[in-house]
Biopython code that builds the backbone (N, CA, C, O; Angstrom):
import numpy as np
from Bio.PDB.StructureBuilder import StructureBuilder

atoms = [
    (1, "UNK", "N", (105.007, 49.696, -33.065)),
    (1, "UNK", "CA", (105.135, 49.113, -31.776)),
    (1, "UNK", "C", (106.351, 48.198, -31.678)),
    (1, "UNK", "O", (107.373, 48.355, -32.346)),
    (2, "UNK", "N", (106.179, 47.369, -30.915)),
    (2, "UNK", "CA", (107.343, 46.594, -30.293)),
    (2, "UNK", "C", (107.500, 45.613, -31.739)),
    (2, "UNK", "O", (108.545, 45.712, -32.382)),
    (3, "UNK", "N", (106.679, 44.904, -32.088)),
    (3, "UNK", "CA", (106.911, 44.198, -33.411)),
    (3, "UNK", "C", (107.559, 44.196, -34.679)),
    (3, "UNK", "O", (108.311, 43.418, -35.265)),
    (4, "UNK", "N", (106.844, 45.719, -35.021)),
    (4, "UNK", "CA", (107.556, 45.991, -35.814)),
    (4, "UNK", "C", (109.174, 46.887, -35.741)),
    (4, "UNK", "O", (109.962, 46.915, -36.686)),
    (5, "UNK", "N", (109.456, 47.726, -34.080)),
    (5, "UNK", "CA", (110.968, 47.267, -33.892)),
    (5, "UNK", "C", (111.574, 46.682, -34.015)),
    (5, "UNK", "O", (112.697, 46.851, -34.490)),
    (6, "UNK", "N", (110.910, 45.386, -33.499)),
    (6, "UNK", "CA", (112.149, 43.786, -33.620)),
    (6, "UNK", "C", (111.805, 43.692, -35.095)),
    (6, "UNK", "O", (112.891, 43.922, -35.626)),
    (7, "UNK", "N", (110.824, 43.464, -36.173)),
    (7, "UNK", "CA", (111.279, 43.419, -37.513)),
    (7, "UNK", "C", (112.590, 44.370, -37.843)),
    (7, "UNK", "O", (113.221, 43.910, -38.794)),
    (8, "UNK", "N", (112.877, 44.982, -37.567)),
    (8, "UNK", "CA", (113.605, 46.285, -38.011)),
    (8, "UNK", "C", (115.267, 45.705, -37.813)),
    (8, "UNK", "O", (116.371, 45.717, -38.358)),
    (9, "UNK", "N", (114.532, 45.204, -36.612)),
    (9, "UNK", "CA", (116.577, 45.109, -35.755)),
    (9, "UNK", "C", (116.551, 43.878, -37.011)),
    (9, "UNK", "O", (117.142, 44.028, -38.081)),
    (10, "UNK", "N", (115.823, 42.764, -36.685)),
    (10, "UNK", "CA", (116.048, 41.530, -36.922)),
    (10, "UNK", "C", (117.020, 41.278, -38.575)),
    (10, "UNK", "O", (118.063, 40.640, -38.716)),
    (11, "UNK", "N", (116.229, 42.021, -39.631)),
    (11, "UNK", "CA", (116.509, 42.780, -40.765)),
    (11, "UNK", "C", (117.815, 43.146, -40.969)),
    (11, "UNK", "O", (118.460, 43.001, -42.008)),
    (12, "UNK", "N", (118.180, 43.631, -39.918)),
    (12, "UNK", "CA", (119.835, 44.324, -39.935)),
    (12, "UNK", "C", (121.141, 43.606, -39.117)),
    (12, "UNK", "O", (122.270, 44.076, -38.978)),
    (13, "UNK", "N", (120.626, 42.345, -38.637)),
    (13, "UNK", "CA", (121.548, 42.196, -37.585)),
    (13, "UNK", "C", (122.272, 40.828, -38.620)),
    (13, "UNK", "O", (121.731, 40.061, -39.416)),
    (14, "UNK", "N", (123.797, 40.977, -38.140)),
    (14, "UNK", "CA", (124.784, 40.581, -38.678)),
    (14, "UNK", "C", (124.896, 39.069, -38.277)),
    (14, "UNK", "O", (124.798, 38.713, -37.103)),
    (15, "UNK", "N", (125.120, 38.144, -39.379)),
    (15, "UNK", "CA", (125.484, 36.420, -39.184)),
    (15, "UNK", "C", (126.237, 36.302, -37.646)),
    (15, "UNK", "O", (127.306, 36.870, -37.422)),
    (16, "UNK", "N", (125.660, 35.642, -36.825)),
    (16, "UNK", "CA", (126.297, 35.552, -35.604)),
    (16, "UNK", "C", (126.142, 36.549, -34.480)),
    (16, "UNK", "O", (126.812, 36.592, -33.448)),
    (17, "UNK", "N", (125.296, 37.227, -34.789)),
    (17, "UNK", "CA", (124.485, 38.558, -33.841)),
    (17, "UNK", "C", (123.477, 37.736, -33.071)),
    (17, "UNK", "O", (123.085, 36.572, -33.154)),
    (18, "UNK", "N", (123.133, 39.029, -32.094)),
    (18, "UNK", "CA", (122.132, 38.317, -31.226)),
    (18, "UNK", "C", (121.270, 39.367, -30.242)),
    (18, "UNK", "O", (121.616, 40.111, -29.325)),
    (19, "UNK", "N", (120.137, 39.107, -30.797)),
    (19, "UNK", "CA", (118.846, 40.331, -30.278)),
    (19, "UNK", "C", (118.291, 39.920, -29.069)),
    (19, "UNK", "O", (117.490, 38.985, -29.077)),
    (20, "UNK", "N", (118.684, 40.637, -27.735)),
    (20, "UNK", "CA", (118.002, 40.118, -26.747)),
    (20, "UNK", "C", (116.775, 41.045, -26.429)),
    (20, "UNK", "O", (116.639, 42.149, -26.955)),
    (21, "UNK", "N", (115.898, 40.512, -25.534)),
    (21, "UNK", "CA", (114.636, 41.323, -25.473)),
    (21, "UNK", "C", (113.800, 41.027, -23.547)),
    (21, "UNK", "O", (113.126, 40.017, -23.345)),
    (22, "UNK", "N", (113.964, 41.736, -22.781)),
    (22, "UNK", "CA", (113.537, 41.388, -21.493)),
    (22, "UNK", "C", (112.187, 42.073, -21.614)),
    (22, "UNK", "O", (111.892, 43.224, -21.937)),
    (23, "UNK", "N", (111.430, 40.989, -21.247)),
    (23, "UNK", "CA", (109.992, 41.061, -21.074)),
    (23, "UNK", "C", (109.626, 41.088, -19.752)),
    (23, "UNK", "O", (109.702, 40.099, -19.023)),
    (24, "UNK", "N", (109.006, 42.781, -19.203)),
    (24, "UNK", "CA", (108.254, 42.515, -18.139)),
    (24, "UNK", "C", (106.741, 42.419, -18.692)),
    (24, "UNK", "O", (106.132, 43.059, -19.549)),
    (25, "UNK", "N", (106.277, 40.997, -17.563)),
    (25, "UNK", "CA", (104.879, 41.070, -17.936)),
    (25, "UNK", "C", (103.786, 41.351, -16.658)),
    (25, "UNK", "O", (102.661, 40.883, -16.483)),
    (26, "UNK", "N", (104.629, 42.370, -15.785)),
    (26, "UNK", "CA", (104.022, 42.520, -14.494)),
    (26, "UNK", "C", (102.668, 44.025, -14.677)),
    (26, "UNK", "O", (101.870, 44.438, -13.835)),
    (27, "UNK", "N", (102.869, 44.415, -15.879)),
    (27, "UNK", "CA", (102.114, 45.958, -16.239)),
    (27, "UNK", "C", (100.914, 44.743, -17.114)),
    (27, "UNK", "O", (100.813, 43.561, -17.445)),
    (28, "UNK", "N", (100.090, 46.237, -17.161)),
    (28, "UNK", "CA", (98.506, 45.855, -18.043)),
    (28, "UNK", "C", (99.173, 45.943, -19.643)),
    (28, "UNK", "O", (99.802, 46.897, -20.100)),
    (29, "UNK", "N", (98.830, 44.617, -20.359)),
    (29, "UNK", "CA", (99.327, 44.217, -21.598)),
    (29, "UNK", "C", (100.825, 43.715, -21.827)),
    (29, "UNK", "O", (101.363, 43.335, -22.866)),
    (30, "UNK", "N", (101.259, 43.815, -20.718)),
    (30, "UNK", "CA", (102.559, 42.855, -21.236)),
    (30, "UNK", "C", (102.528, 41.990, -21.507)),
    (30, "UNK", "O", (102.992, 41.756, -22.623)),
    (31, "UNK", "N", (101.768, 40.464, -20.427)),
    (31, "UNK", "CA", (101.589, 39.411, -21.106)),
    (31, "UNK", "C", (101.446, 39.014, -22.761)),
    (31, "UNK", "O", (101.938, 38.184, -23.526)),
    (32, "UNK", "N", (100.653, 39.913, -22.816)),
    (32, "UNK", "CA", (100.080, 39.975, -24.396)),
    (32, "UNK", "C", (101.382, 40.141, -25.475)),
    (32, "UNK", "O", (101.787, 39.451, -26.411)),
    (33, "UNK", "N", (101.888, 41.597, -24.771)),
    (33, "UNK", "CA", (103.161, 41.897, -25.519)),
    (33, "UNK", "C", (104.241, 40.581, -25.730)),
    (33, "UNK", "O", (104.498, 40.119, -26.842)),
    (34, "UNK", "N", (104.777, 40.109, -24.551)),
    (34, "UNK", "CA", (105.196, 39.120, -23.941)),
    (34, "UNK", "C", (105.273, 37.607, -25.734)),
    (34, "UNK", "O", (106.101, 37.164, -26.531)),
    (35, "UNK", "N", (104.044, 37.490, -25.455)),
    (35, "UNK", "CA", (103.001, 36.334, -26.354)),
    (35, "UNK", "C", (103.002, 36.388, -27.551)),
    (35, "UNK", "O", (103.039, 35.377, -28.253)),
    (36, "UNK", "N", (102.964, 37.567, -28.000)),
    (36, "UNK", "CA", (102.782, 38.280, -29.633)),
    (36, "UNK", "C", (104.933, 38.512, -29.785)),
    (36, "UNK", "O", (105.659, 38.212, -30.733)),
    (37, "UNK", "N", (105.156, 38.890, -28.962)),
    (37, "UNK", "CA", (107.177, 38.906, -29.448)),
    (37, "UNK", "C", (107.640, 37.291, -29.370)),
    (37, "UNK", "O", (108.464, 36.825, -30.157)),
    (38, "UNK", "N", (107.046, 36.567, -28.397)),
    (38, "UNK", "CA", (107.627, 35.172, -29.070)),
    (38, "UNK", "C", (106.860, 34.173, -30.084)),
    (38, "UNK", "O", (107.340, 33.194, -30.655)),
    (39, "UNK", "N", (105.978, 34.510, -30.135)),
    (39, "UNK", "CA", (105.378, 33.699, -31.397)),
    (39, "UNK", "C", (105.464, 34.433, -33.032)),
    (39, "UNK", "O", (105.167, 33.908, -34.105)),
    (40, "UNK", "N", (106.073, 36.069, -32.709)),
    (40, "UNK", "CA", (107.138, 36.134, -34.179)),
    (40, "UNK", "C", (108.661, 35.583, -34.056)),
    (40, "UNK", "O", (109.192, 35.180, -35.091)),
    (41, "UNK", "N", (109.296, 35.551, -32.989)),
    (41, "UNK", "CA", (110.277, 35.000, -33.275)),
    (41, "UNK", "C", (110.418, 33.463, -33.567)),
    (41, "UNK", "O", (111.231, 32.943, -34.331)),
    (42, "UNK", "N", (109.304, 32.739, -32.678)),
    (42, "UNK", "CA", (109.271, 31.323, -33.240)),
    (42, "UNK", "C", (108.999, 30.780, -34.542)),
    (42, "UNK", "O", (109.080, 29.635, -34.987)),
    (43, "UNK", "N", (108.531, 32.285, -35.233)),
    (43, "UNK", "CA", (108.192, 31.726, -36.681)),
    (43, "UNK", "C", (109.432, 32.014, -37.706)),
    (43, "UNK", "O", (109.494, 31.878, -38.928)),
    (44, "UNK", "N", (110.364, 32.449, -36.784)),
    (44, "UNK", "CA", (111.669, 32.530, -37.398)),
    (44, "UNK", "C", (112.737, 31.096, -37.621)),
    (44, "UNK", "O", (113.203, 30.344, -36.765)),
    (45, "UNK", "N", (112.939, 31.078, -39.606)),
    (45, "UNK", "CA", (113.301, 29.665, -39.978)),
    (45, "UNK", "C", (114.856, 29.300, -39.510)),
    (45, "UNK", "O", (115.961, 29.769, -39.783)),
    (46, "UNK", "N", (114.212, 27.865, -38.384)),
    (46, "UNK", "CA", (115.068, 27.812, -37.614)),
    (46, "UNK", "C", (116.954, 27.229, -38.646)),
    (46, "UNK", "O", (118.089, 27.362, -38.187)),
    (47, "UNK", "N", (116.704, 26.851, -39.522)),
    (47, "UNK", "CA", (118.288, 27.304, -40.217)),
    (47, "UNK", "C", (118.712, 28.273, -39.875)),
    (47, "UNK", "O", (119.716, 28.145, -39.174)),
    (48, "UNK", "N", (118.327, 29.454, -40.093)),
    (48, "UNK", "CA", (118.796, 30.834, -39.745)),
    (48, "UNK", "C", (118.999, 31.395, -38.670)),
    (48, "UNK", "O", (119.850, 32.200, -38.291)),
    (49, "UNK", "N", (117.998, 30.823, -38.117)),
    (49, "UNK", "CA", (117.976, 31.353, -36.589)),
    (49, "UNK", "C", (118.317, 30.720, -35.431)),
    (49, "UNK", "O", (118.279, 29.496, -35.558)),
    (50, "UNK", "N", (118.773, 31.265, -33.883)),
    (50, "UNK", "CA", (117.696, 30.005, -32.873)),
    (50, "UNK", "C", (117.475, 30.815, -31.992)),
    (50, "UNK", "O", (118.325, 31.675, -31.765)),
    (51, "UNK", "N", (116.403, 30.775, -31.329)),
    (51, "UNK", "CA", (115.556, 31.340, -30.712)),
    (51, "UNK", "C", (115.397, 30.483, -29.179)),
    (51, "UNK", "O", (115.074, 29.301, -29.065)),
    (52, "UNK", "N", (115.759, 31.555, -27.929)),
    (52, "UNK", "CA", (115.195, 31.219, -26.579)),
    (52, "UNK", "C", (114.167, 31.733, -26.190)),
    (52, "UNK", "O", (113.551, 32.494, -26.936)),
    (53, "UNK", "N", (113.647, 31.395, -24.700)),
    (53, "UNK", "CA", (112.633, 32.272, -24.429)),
    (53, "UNK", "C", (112.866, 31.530, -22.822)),
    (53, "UNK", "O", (112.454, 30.400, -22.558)),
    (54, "UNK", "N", (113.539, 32.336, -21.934)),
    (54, "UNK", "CA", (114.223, 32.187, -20.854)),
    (54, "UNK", "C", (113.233, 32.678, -19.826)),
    (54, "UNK", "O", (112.895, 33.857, -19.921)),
    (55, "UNK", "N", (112.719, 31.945, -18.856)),
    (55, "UNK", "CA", (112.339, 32.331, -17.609)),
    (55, "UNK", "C", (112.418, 31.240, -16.969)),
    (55, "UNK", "O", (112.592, 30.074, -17.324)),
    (56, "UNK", "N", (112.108, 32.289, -14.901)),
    (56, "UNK", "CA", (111.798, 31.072, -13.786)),
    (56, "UNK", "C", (111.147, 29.970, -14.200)),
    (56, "UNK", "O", (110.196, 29.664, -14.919)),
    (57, "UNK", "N", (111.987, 29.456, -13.495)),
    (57, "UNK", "CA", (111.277, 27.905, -13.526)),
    (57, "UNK", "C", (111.118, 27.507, -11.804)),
    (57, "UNK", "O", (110.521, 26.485, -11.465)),
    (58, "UNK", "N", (111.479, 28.060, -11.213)),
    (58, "UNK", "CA", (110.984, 28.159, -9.829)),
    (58, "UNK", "C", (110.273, 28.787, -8.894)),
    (58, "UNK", "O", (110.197, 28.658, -7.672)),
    (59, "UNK", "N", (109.615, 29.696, -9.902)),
    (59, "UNK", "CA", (108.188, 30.633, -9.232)),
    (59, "UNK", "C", (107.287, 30.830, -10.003)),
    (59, "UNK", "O", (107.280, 30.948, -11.228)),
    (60, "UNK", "N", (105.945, 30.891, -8.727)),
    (60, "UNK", "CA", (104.650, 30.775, -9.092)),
    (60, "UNK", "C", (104.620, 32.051, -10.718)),
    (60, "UNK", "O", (104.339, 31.914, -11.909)),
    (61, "UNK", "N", (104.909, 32.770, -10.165)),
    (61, "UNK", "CA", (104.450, 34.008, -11.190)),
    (61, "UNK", "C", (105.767, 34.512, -12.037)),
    (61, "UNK", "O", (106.830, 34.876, -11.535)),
    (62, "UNK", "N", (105.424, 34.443, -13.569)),
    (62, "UNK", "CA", (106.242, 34.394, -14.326)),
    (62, "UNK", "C", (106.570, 36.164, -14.714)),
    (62, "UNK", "O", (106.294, 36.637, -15.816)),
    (63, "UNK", "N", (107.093, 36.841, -13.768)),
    (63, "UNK", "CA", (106.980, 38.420, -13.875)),
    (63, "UNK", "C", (107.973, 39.002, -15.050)),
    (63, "UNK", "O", (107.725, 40.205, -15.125)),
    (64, "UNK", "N", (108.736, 38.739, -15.759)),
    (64, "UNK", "CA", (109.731, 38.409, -16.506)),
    (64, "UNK", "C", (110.017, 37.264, -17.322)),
    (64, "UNK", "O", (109.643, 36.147, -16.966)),
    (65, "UNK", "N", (110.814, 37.501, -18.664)),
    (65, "UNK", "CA", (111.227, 36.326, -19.202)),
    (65, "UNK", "C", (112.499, 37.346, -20.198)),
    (65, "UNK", "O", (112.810, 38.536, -20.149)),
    (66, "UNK", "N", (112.812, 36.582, -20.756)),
    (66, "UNK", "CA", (114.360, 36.633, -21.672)),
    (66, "UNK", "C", (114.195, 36.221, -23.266)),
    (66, "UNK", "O", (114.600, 35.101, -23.576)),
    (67, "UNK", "N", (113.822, 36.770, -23.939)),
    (67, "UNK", "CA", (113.713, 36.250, -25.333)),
    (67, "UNK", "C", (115.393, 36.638, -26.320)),
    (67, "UNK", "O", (116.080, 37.658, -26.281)),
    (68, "UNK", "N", (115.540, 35.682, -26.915)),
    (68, "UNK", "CA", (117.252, 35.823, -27.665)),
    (68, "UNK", "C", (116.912, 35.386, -28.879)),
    (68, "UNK", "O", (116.283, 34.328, -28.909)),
    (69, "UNK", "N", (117.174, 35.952, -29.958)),
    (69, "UNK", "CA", (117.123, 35.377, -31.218)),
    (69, "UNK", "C", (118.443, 35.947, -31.635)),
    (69, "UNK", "O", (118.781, 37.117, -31.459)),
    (70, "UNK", "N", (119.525, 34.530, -32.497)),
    (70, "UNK", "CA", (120.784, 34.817, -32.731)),
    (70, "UNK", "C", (120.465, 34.229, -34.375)),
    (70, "UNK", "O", (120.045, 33.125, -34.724)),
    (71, "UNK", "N", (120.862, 35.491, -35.247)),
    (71, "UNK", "CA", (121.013, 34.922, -36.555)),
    (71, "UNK", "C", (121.866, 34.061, -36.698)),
    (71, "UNK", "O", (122.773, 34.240, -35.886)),
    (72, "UNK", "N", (122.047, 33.103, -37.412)),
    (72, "UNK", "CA", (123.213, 31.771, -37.497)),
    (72, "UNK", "C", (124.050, 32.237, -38.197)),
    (72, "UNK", "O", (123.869, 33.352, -38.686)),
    (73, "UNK", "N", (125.060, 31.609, -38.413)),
    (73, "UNK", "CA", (126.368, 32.040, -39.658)),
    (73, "UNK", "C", (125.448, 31.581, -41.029)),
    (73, "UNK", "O", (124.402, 30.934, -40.973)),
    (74, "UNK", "N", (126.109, 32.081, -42.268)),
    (74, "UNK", "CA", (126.109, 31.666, -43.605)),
    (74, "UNK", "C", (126.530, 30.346, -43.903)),
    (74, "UNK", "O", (127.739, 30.298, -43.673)),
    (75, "UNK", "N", (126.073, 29.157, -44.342)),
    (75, "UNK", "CA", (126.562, 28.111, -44.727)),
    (75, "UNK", "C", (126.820, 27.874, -45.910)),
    (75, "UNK", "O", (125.768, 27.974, -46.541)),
    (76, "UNK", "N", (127.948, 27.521, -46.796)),
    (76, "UNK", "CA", (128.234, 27.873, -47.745)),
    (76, "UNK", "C", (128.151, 26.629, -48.309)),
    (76, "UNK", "O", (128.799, 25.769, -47.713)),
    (77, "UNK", "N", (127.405, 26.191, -49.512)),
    (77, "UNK", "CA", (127.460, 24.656, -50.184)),
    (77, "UNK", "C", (128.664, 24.047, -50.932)),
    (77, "UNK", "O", (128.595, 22.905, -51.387)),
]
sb = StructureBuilder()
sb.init_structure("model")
sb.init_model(0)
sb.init_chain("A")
sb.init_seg("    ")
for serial, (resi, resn, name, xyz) in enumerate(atoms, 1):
    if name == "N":
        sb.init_residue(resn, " ", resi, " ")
    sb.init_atom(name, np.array(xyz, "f"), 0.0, 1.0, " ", f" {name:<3s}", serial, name[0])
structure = sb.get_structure()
């Protein structure tokens, strides 16, 4: 499913890349879908990562949102 896609990309994507993901949650189970794709990316360690999760902020019903997870550069000691 959708989860283990984004494991897949996430895995491969290059220092300074960036996985976007548009969530409709207007169908039966998106919400869910929606819920379950940002609470794996939030468990992504934020050194490495940073993680949005973009929607209205000016309407009742949240039919959409924007999830971005950008691997960070390499920091070298």
């Amino acid at each position: 499913g959708s989860l283990a896609a984004v494991d897949a990309l996430l895995e491969r994507l290059a220092p300074q890349g960036c996985l976007s993901l548009h969530c409709y949650t207007g169908h039966e189970g998106g919400a869910a879908e929606e819920a379950a794709l940002a609470q794996r990316l939030a468990r992504l360690e934020p050194r490495r990562w940073r993680v949005l999760h973009c929607r209205d902020a000016n309407r009742e019903s949240h039919g959409e949102s924007i999830l971005l997870a950008e691997r960070l550069p390499v920091r070298q000691r």
